[in-house]
N, C-alpha and C positions, 0 to 999 in steps of 0.2 A: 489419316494414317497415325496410327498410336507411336506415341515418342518413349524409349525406355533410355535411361541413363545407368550405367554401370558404376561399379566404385572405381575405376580409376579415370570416367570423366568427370566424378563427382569432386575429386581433388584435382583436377585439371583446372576445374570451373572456381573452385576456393583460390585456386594456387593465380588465375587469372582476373579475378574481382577483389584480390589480398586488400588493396588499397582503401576501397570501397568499404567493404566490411571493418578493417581498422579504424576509418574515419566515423562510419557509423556508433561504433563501440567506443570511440573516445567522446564524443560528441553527448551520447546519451549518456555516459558517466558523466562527466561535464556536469552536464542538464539535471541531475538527480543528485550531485552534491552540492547545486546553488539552490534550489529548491529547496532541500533538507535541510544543510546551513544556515540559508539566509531567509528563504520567504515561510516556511512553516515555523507558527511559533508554539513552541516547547510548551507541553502538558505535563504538570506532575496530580501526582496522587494522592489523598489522604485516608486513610481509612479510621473508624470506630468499632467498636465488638458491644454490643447487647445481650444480654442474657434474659430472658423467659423464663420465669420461673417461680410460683408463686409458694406460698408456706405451707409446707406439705403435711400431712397426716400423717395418723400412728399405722392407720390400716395400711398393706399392701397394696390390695385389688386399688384402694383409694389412690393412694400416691403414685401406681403404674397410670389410673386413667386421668390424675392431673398433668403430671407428664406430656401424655400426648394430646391431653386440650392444648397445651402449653401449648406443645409443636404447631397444632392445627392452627393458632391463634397467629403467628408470623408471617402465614401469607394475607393475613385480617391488614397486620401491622405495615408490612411492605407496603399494600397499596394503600394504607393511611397516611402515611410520612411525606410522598411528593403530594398531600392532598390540600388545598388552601387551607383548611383548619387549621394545617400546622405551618405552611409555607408562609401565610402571612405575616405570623409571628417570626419566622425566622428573618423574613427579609427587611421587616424593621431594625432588627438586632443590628444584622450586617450592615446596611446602608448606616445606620445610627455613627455619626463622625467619618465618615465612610465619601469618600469623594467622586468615586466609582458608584453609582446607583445600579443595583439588580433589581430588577420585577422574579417576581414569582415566578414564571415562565422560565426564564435563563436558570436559574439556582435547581427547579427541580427536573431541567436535562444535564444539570453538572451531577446530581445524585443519580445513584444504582444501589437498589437493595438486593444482598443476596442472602442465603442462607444451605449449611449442608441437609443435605437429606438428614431427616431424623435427628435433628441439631437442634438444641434450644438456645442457641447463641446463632444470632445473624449480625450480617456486618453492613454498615452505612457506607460510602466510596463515595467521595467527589471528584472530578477534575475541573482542573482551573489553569490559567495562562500562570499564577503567581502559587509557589508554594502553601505560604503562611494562608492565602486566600481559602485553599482548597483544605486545607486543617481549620479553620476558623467554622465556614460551613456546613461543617462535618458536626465538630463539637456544637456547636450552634444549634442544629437540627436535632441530634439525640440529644441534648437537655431540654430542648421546648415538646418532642414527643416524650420523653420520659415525664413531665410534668404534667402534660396533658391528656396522656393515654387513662390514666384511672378516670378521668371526667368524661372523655368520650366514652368509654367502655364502660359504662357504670361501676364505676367504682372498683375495677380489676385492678390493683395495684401491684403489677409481675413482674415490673422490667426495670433491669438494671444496668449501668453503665458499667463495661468493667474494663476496660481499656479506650481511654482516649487517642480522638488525631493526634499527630506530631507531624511537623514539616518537616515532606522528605524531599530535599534539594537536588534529588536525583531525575531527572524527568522520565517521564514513561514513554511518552513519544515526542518528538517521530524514533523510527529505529536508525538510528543515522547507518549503523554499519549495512544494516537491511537492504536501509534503501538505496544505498549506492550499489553493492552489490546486484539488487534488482534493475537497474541505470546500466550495470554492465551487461548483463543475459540479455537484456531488449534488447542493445545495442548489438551484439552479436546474433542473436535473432533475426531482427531487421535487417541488418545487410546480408546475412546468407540469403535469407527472402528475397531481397532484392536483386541478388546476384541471380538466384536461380531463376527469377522472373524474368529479368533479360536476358538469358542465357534461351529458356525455352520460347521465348516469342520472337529471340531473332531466327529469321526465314531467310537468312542468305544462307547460301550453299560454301561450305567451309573445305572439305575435303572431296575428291575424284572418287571416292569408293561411295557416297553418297547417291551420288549419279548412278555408278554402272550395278552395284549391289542391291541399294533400295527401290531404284526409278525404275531398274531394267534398260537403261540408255547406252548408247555405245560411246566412247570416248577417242573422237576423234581429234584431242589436244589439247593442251594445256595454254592459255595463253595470261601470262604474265604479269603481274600489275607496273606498270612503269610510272614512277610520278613526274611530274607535270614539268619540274626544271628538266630533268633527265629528257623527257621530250624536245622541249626548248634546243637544249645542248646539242643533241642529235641533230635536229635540224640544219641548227647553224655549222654542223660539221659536214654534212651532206650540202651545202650549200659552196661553202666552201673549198670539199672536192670537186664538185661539180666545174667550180671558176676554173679552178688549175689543171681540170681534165682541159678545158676549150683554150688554154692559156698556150696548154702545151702542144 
């Protein structure tokens, strides 16, 4: 038999599992600000800007189609930068006095190359657990590809640094407000789920209209739930009339 719930047993059910649902919702906020606090550690960012761009000619048609070799040549350069030709040199640099050792491997998943559409300027991004680390890396990397890009590329000398990393003290993640904020919603998500799940899997019979309107049963009475002292008591009082009925 299909089960429908209305809106006002739908706030019957809220108004009856309250408890439930508040403890779930404090519980998971809880849980997502010692997490975010204390056991995720802090990512900051560094960025650099590259410009493409090699010395242009008097011709028009000439200098629009160096242009967009230019362009074309960045996504060349994106996937040359995390590539060991340059990675090795840079990881020398960084470990060099360095107490911390990177491999090659960690340094080019802390880099992301991007660039805009139709842009001859693309930008280098590191993340790092330490500031200064993540600006270090960054600069690090575009001066040994700026060094090295004319040698690999036969001799194309186009790229310029034009703004370097600086450490920004500010982390990028985790999103602390986010993530508790998202600690709250689950929290209240989960126990209305909760609530609603044991609400429609209990199969006791709660109310007499149940019976005589859904089943089709006739209702020949109500009988009463009595707890178990109140039994007791009864007893010992019916036992007791009982004496002083035979007494008398």
């Amino acid at each position: 038999m299909e089960q429908t719930i209305n809106i006002e047993q739908i706030f019957g059910i809220l108004r009856k599992y309250r408890r439930l649902i508040l403890s779930s919702t404090i519980v998971c906020t809880l849980l997502a600000v010692i997490v975010t606090f204390f056991l995720i550690t802090p990512q900051y960012s560094a960025s650099a800007e590259l410009l493409v761009n090699r010395k242009q000619s008097n011709d028009a048609n000439a200098q629009w189609n160096q242009v967009q070799t230019d362009v074309q040549m960045i996504n060349t350069y994106k996937d040359l930068i995390t590539k060991p030709v340059i990675m090795s040199s840079v990881v020398k640099k960084i470990n060099k006095g360095n107490n911390q050792k990177l491999d090659e491997a960690t340094i080019s998943d802390m880099l992301s190359v991007s660039n805009n559409q139709n842009s001859q300027v693309f930008s280098i991004t590191a993340k790092a657990d330490n500031a200064y680390t993540a600006a270090d890396i960054v600069n690090t990397t575009a001066q040994t590809f700026q060094k090295k890009a004319p040698k690999i590329m036969s001799g194309t000398d186009n790229v310029s640094i034009i703004s370097e990393a600086k450490p920004n003290l500010k982390p990028v993640s985790p999103k602390k407000q986010l993530n508790v904020l998202l600690g709250f919603v689950i929290g209240i998500v989960f126990g209305v789920g909760i609530a609603f799940l044991r609400e429609l899997t209990d199969k006791t019979v709660k109310e007499e209209s149940f019976l005589t309107d859904e089943l089709g049963l006739t209702s020949l009475g109500i009988v009463n739930n009595i707890a178990e002292k109140d039994l007791i008591k009864k007893a010992i009082m019916s036992v007791s009339a009982s004496r002083l009925s035979r007494r008398g």
